[in-house]
C-alpha positions as CSV (number, residue, x, y, z in Angstrom):
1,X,166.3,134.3,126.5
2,X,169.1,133.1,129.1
3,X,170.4,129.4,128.7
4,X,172.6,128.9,130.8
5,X,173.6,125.2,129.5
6,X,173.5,123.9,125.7
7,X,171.8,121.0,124.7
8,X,173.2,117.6,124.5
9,X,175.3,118.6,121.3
10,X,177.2,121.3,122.7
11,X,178.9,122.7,125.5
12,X,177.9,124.9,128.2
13,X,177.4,128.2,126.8
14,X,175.6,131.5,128.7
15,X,173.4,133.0,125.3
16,X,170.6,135.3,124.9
17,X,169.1,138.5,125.1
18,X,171.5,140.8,127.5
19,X,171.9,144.4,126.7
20,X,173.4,147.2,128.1
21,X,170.5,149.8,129.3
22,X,169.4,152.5,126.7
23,X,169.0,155.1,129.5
24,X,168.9,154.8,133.7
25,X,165.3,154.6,133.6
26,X,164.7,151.4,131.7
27,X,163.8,148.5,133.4
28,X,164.6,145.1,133.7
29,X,162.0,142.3,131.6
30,X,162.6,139.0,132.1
31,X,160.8,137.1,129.6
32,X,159.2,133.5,130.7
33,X,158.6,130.8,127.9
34,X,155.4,129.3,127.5
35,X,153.9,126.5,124.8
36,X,151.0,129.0,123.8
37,X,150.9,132.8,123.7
38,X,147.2,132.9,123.4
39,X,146.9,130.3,125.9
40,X,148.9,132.1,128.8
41,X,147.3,135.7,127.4
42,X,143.8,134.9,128.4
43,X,145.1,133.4,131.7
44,X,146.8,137.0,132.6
45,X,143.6,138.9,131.5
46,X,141.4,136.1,133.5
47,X,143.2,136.7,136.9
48,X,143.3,140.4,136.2
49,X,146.5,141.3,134.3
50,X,147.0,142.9,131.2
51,X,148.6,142.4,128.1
52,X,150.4,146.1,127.3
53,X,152.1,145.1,123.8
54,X,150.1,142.5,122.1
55,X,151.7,139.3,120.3
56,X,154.4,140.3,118.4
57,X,156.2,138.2,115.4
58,X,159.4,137.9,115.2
59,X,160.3,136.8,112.0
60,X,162.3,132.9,112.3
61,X,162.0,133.0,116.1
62,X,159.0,133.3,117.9
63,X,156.1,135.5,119.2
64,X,156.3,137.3,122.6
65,X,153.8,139.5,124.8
66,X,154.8,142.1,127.3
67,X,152.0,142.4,130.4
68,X,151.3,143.9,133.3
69,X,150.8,142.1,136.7
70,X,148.4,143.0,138.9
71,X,151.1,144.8,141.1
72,X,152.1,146.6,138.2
73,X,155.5,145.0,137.6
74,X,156.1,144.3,134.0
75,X,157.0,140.7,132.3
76,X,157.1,139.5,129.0
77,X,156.0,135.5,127.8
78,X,157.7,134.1,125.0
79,X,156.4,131.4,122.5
80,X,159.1,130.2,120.3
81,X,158.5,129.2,116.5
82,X,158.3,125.2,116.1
């Protein structure tokens, strides 16, 4: 995830989850936050999507999903841990 602001505590900061690529082949996944993984999952399958790496745990943080859209570009939802 990309903030590019802090919350009302801090100061502007740019965090999250940039890398440099593994090889020249891999792709770019943004990631898009939503308030329910399963929620958002059946909505991808319902309008013909699919959901490629089901809901992961990571451990403290969150869950995430990668899918497919239906013009076969890939994306990833994110549910963090309340």
């Amino acid at each position: 995830m990309i903030s590019t602001s802090g919350d009302n505590n801090t100061k502007s900061h740019l965090g999250g989850g940039l890398m440099k690529r593994q090889n020249p082949q891999q792709p770019n996944l943004n990631y898009i936050d939503v308030s329910s993984i399963d929620e958002y999952s059946k909505k991808i399958n319902e309008l013909e999507g699919k959901v490629v790496l089901p809901k992961t745990e990571i451990p403290g943080y969150g869950f995430f999903v990668v899918c497919i859209d239906t013009e076969n570009n890939a994306f990833a939802l994110w549910e963090s841990k309340k």
